[in-house]
CHARMM internal coordinates of N, CA and C (Angstrom, degrees):
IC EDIT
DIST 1 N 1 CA 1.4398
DIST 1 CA 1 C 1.5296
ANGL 1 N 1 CA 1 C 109.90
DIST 1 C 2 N 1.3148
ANGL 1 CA 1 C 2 N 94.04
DIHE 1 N 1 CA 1 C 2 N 153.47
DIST 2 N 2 CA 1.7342
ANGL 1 C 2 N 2 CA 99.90
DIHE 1 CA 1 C 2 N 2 CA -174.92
DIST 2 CA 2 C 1.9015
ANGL 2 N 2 CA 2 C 109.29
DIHE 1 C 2 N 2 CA 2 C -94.42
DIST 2 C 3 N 1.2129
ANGL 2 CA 2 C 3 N 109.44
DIHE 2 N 2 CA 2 C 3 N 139.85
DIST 3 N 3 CA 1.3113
ANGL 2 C 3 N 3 CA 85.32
DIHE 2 CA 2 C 3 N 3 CA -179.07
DIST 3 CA 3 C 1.5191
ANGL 3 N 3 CA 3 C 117.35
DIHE 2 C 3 N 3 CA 3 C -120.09
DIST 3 C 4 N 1.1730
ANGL 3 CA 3 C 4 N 131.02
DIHE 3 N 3 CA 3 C 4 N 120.25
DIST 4 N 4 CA 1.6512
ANGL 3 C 4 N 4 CA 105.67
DIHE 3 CA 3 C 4 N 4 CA -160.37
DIST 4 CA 4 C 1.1934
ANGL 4 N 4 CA 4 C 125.75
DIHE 3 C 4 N 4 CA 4 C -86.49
DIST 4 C 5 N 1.3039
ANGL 4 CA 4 C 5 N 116.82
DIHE 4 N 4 CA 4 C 5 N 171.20
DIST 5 N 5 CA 1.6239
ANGL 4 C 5 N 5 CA 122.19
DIHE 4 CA 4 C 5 N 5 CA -168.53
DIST 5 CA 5 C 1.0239
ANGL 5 N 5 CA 5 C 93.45
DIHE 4 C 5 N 5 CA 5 C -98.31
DIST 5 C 6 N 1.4647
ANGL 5 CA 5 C 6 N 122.73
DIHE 5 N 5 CA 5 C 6 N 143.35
DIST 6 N 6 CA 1.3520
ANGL 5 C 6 N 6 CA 150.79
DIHE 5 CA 5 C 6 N 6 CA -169.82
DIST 6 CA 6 C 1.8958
ANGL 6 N 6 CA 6 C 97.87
DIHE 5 C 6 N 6 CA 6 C -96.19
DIST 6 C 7 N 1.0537
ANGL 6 CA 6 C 7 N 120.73
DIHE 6 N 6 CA 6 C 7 N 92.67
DIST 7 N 7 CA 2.0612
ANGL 6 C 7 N 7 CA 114.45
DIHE 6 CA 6 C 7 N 7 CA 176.02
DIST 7 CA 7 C 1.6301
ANGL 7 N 7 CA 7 C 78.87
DIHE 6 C 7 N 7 CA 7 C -110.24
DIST 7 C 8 N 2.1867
ANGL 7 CA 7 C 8 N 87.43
DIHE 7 N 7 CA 7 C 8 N 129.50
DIST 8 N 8 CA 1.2962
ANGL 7 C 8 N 8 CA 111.61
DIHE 7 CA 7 C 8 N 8 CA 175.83
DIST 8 CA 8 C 1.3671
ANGL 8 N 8 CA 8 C 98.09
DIHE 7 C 8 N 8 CA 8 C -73.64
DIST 8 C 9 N 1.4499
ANGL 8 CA 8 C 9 N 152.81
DIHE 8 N 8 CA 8 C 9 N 0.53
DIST 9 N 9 CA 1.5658
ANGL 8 C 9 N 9 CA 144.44
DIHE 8 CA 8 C 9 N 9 CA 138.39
DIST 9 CA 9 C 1.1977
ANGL 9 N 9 CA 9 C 113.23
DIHE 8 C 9 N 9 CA 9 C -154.95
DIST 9 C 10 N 1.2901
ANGL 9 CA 9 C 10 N 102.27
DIHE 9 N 9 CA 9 C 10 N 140.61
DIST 10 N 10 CA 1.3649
ANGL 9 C 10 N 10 CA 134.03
DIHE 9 CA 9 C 10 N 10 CA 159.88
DIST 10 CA 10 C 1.1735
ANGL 10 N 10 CA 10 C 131.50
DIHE 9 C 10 N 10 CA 10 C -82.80
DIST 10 C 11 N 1.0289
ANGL 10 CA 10 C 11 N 107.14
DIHE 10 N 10 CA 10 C 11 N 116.74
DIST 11 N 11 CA 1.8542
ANGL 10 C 11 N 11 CA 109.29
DIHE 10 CA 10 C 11 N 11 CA 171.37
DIST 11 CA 11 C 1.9937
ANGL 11 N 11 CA 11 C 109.81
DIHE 10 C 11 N 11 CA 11 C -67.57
DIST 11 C 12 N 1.4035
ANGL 11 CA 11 C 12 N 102.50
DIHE 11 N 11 CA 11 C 12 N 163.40
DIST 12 N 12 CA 1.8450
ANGL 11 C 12 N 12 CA 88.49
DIHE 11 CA 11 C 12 N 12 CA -175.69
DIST 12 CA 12 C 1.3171
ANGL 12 N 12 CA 12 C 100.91
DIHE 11 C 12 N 12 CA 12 C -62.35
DIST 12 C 13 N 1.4023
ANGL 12 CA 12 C 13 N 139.48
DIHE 12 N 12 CA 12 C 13 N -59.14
DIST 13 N 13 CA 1.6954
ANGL 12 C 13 N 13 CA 150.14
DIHE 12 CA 12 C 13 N 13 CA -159.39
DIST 13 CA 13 C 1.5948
ANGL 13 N 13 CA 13 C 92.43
DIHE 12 C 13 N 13 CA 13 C -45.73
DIST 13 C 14 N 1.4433
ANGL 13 CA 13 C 14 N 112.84
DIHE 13 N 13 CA 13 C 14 N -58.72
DIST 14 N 14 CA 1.6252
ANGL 13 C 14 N 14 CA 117.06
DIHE 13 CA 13 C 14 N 14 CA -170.01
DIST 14 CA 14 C 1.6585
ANGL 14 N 14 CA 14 C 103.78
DIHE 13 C 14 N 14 CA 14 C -59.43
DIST 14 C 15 N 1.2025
ANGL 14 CA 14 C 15 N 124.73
DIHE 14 N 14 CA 14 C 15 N -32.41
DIST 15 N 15 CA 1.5900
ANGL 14 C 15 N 15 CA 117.46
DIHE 14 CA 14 C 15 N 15 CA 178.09
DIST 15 CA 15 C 1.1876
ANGL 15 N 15 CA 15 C 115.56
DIHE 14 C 15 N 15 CA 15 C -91.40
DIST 15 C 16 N 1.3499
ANGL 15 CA 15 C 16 N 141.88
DIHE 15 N 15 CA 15 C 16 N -28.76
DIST 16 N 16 CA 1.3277
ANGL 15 C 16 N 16 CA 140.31
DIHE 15 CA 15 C 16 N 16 CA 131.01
DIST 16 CA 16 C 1.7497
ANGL 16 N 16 CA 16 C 115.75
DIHE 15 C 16 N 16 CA 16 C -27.24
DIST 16 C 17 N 1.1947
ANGL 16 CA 16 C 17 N 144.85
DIHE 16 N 16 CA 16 C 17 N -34.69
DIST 17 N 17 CA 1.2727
ANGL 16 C 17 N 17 CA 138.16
DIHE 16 CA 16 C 17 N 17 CA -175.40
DIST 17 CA 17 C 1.6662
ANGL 17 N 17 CA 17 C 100.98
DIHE 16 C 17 N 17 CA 17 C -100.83
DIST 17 C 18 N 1.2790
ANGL 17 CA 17 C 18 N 118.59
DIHE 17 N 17 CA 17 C 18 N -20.17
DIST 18 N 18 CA 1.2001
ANGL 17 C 18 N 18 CA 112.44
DIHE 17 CA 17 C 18 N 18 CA 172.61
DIST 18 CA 18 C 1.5857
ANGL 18 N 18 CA 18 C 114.19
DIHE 17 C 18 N 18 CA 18 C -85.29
DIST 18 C 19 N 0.5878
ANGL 18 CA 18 C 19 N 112.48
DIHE 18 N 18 CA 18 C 19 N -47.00
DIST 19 N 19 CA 1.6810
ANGL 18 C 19 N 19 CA 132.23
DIHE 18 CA 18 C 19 N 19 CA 173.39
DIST 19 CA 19 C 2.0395
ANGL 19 N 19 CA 19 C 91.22
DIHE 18 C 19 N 19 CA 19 C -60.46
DIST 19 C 20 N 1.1066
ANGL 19 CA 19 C 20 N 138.94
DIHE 19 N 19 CA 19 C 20 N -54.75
DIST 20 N 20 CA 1.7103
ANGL 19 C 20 N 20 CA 128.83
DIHE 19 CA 19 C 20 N 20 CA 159.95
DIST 20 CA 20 C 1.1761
ANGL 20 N 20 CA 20 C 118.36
DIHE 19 C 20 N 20 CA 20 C -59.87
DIST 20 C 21 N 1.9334
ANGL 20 CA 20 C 21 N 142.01
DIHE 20 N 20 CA 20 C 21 N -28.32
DIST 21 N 21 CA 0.7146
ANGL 20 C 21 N 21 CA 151.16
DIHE 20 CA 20 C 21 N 21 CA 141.26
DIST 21 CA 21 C 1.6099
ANGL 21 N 21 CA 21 C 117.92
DIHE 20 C 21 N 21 CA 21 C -14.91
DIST 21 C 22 N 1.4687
ANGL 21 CA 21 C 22 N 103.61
DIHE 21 N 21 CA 21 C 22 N -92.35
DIST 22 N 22 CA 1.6834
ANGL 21 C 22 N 22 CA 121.39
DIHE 21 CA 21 C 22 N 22 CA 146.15
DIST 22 CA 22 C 1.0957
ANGL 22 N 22 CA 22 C 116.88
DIHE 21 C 22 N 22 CA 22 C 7.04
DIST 22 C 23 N 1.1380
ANGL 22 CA 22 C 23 N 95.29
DIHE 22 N 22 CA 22 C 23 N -73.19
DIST 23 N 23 CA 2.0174
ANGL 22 C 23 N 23 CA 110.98
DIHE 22 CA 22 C 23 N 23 CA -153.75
DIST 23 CA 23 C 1.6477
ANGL 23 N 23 CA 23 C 82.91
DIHE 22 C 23 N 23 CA 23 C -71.82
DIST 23 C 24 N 1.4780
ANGL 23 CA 23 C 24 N 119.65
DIHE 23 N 23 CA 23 C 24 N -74.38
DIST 24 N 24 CA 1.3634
ANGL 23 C 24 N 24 CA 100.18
DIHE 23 CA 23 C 24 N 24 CA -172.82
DIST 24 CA 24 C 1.4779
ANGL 24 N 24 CA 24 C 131.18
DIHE 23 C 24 N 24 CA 24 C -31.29
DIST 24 C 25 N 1.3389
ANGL 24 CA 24 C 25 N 114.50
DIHE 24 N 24 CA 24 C 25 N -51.55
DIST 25 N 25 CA 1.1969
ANGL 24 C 25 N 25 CA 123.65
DIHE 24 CA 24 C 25 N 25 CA -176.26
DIST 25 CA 25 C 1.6890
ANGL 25 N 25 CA 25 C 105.76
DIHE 24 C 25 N 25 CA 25 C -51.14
DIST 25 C 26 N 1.0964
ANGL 25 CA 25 C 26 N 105.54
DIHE 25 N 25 CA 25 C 26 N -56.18
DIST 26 N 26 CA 1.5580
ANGL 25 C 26 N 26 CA 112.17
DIHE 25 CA 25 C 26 N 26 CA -171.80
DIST 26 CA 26 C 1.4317
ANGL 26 N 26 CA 26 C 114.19
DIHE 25 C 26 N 26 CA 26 C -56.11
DIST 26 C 27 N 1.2694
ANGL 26 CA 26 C 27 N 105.83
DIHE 26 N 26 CA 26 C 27 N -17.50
DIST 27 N 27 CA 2.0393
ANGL 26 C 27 N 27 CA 122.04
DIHE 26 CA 26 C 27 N 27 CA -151.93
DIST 27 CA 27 C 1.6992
ANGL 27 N 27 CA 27 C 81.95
DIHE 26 C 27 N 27 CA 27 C -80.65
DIST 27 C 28 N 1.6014
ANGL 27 CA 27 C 28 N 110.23
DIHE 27 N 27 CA 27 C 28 N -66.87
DIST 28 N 28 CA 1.3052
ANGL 27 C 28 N 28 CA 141.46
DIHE 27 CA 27 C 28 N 28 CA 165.98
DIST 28 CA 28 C 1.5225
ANGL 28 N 28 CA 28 C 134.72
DIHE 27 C 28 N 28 CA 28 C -9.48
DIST 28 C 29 N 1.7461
ANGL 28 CA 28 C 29 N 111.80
DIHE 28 N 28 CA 28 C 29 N -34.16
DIST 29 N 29 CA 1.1914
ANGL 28 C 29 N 29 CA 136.43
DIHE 28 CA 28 C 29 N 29 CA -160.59
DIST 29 CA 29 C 1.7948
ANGL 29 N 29 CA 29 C 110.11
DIHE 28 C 29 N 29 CA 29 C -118.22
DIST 29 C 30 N 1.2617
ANGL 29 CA 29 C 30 N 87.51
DIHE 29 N 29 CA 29 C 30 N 145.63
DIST 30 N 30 CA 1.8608
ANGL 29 C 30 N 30 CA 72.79
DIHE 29 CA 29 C 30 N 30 CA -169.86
DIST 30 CA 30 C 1.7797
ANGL 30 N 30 CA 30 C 95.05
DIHE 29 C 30 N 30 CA 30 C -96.73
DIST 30 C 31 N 1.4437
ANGL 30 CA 30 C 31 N 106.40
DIHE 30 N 30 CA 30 C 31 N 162.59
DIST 31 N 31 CA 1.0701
ANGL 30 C 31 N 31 CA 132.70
DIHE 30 CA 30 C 31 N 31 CA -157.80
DIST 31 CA 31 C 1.5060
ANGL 31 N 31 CA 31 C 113.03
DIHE 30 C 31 N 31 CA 31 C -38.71
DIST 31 C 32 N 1.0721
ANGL 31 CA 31 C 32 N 105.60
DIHE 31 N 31 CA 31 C 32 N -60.73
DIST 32 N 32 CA 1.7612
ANGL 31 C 32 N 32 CA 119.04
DIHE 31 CA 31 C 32 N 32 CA 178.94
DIST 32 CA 32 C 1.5785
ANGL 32 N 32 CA 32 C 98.61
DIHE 31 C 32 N 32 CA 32 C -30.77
DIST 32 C 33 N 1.6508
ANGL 32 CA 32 C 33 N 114.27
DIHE 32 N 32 CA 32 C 33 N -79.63
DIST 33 N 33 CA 1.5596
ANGL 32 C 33 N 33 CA 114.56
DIHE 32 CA 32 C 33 N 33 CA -177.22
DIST 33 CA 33 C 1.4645
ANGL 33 N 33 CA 33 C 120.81
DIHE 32 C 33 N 33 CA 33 C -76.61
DIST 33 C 34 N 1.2438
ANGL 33 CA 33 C 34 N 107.38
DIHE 33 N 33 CA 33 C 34 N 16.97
DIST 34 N 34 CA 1.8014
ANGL 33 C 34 N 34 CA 100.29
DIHE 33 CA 33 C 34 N 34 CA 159.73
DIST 34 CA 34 C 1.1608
ANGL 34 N 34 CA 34 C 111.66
DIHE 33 C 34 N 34 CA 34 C -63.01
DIST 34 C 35 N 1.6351
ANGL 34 CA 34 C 35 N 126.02
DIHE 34 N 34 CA 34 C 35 N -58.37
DIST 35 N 35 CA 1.2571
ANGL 34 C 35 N 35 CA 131.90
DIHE 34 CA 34 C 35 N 35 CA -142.25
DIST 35 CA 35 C 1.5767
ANGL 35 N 35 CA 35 C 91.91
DIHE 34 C 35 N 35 CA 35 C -70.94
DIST 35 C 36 N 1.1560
ANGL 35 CA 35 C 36 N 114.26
DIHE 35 N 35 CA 35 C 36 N -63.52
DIST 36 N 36 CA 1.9263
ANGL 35 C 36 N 36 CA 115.77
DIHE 35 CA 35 C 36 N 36 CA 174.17
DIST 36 CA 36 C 1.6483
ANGL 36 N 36 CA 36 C 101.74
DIHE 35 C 36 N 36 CA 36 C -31.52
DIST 36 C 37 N 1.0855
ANGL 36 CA 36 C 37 N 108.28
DIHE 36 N 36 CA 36 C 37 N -51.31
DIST 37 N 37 CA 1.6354
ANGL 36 C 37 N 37 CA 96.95
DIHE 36 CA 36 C 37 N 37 CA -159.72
DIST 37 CA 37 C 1.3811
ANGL 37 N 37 CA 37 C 98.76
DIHE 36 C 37 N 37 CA 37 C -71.43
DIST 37 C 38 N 1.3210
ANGL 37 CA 37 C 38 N 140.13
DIHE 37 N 37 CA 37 C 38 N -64.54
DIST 38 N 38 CA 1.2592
ANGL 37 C 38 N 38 CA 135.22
DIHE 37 CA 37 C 38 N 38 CA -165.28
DIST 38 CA 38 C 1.6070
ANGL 38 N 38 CA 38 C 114.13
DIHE 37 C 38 N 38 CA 38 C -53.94
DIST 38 C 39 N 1.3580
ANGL 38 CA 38 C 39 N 102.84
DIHE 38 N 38 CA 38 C 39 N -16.49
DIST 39 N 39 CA 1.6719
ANGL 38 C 39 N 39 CA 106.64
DIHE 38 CA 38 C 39 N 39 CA 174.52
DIST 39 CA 39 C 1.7911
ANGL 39 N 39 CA 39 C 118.39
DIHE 38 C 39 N 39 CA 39 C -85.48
DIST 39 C 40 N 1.8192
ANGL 39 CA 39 C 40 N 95.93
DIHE 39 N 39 CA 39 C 40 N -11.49
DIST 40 N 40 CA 1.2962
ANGL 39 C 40 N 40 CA 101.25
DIHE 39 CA 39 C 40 N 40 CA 175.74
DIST 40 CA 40 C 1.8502
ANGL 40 N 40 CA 40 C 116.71
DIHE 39 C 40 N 40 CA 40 C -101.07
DIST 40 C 41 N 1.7937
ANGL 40 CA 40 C 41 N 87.59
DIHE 40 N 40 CA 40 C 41 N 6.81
DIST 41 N 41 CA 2.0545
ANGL 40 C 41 N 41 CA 96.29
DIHE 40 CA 40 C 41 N 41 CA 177.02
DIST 41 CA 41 C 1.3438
ANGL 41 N 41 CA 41 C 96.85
DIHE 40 C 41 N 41 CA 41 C -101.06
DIST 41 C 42 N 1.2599
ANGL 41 CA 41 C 42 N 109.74
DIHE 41 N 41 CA 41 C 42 N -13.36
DIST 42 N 42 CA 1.7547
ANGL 41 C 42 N 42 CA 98.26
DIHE 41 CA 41 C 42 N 42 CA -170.07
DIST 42 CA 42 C 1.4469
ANGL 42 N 42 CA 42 C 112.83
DIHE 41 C 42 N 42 CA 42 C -112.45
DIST 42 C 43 N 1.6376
ANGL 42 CA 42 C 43 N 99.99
DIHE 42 N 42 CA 42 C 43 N 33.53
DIST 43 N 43 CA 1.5934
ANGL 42 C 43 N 43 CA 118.29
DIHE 42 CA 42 C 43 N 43 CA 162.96
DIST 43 CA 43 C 1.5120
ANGL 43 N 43 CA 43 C 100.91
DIHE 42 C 43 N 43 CA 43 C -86.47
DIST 43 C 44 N 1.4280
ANGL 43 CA 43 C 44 N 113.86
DIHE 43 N 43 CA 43 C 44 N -11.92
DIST 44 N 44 CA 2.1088
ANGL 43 C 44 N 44 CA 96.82
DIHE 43 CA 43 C 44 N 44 CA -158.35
DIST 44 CA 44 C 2.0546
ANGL 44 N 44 CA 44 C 76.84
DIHE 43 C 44 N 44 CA 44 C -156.84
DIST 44 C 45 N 1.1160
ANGL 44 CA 44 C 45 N 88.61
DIHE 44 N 44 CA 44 C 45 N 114.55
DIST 45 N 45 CA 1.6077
ANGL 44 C 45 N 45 CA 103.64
DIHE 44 CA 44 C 45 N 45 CA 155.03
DIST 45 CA 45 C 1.2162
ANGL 45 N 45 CA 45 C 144.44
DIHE 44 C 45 N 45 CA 45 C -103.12
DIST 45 C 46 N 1.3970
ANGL 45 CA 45 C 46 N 107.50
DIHE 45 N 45 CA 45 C 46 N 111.33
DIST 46 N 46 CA 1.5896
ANGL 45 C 46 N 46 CA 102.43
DIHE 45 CA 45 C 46 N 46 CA -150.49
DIST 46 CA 46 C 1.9925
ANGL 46 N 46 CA 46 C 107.08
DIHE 45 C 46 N 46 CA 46 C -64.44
DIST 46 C 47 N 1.1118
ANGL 46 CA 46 C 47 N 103.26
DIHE 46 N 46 CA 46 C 47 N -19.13
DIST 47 N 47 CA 1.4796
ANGL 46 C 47 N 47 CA 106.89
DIHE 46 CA 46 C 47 N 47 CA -172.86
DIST 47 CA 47 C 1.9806
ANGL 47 N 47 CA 47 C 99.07
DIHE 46 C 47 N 47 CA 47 C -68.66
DIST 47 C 48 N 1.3087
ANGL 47 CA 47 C 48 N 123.56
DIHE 47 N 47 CA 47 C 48 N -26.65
DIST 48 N 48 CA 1.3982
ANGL 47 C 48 N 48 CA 98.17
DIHE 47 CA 47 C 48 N 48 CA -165.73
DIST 48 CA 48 C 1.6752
ANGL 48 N 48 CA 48 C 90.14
DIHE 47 C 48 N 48 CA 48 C -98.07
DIST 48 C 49 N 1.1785
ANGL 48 CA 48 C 49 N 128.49
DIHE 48 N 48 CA 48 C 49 N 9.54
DIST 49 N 49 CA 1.7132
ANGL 48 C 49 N 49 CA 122.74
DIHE 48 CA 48 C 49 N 49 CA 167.21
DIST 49 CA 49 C 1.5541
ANGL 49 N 49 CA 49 C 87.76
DIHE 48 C 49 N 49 CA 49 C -88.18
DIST 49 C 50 N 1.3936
ANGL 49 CA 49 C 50 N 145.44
DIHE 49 N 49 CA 49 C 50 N -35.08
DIST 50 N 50 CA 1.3062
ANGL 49 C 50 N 50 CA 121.13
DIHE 49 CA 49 C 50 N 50 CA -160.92
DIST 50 CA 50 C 1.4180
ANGL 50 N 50 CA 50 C 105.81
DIHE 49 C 50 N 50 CA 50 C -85.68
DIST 50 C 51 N 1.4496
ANGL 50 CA 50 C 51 N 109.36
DIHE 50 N 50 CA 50 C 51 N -17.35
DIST 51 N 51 CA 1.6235
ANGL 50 C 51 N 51 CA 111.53
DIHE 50 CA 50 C 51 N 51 CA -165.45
DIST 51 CA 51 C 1.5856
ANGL 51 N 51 CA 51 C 100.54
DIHE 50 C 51 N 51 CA 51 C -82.05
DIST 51 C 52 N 1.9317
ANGL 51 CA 51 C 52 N 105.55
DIHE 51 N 51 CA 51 C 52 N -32.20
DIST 52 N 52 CA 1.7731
ANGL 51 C 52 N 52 CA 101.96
DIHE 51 CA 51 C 52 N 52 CA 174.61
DIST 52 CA 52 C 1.3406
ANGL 52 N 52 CA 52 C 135.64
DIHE 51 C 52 N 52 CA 52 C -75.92
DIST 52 C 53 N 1.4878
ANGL 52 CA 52 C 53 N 96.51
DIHE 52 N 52 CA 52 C 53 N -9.36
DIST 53 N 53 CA 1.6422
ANGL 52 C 53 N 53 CA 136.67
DIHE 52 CA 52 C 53 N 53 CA 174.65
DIST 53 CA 53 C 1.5087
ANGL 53 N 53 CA 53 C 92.33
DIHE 52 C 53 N 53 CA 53 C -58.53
DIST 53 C 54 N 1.7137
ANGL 53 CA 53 C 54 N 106.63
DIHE 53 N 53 CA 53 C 54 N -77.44
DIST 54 N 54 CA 1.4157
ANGL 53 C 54 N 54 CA 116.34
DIHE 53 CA 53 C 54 N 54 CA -170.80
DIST 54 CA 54 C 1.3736
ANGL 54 N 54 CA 54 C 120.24
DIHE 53 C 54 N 54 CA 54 C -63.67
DIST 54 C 55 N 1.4137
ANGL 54 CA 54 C 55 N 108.06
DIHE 54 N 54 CA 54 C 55 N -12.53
DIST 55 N 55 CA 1.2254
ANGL 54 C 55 N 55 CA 107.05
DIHE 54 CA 54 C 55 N 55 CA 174.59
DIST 55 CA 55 C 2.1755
ANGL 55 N 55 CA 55 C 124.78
DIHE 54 C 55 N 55 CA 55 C -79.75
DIST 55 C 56 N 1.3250
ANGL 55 CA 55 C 56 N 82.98
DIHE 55 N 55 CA 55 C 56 N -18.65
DIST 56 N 56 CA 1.6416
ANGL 55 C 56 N 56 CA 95.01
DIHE 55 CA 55 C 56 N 56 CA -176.11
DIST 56 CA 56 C 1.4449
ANGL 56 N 56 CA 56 C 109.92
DIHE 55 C 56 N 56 CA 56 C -99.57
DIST 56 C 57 N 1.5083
ANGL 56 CA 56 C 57 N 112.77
DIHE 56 N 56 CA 56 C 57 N 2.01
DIST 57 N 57 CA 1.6178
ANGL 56 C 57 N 57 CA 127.60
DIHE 56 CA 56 C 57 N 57 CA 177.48
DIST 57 CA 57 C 1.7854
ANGL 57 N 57 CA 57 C 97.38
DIHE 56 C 57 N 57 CA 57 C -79.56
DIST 57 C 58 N 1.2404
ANGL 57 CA 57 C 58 N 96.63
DIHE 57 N 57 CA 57 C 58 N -49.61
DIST 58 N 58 CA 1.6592
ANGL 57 C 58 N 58 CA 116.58
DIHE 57 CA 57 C 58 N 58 CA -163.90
DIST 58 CA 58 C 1.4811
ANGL 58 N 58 CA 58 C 104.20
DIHE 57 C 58 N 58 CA 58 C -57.33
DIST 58 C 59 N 1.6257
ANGL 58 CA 58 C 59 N 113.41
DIHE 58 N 58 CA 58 C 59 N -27.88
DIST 59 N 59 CA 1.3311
ANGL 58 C 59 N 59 CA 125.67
DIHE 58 CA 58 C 59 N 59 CA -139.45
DIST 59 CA 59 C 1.8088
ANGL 59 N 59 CA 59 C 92.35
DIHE 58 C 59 N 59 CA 59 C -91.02
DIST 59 C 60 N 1.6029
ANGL 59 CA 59 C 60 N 99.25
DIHE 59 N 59 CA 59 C 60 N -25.94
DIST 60 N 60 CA 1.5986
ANGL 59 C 60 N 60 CA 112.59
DIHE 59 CA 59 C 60 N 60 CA -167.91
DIST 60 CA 60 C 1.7518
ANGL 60 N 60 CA 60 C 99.32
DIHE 59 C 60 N 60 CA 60 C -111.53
DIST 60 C 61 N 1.3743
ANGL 60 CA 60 C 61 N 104.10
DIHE 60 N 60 CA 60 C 61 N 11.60
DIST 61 N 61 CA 1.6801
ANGL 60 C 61 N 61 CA 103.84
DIHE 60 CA 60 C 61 N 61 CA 168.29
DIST 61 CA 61 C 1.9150
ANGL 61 N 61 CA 61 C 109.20
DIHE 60 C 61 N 61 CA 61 C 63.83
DIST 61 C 62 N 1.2727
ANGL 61 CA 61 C 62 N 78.61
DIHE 61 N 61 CA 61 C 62 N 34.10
DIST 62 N 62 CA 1.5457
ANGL 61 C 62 N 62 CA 101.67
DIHE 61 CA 61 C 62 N 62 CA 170.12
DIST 62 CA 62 C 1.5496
ANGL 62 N 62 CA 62 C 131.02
DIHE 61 C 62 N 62 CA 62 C -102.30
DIST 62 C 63 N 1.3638
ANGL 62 CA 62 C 63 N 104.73
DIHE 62 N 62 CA 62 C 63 N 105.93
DIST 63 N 63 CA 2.3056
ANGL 62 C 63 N 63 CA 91.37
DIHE 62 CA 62 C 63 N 63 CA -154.11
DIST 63 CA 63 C 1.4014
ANGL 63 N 63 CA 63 C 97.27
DIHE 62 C 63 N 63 CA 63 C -121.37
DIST 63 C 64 N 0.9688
ANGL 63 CA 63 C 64 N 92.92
DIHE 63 N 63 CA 63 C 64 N 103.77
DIST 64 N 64 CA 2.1062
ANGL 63 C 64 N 64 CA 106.27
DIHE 63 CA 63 C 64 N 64 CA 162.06
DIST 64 CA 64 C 1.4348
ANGL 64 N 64 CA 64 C 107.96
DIHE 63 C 64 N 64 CA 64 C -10.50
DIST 64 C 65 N 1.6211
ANGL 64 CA 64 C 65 N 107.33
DIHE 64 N 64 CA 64 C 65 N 131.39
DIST 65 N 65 CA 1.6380
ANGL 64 C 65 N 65 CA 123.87
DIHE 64 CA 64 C 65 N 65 CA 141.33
DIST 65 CA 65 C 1.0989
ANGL 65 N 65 CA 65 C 117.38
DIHE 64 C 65 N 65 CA 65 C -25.01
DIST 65 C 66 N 1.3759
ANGL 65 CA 65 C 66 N 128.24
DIHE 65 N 65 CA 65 C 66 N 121.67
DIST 66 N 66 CA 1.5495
ANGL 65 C 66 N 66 CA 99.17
DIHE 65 CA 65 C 66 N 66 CA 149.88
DIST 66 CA 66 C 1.7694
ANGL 66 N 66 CA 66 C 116.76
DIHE 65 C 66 N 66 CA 66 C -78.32
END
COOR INIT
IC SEED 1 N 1 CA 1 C
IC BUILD
């Protein structure tokens, strides 16, 4: 099993490759150890490191690209 690294933020590009990462891995694995593994990605979500990311951008009057 894969176990993931917890990054206290993510940039969007970095959660996008983790989140493709994932999927590969999962694509990769035969059925039996999918279900384990995906229960061991949805210990750490990369979306609420990008949202605390964006949140400490905001904090320094720092506002995303569109």
């Amino acid at each position: 099993m894969y176990q993931p690294i917890p990054f206290l933020f993510v940039t969007e590009r970095m959660q996008g490759e983790i989140l493709n990462e994932r999927q590969a891995i999962l694509s990769a694995m035969q059925s039996s150890a999918r279900e384990q593994q995906a229960k061991l990605f949805e210990r750490y979500d990369p979306m609420s490191s990008f949202d605390a990311f964006q949140d400490i951008l905001r904090l320094f009057g720092v506002q995303r690209q569109p």
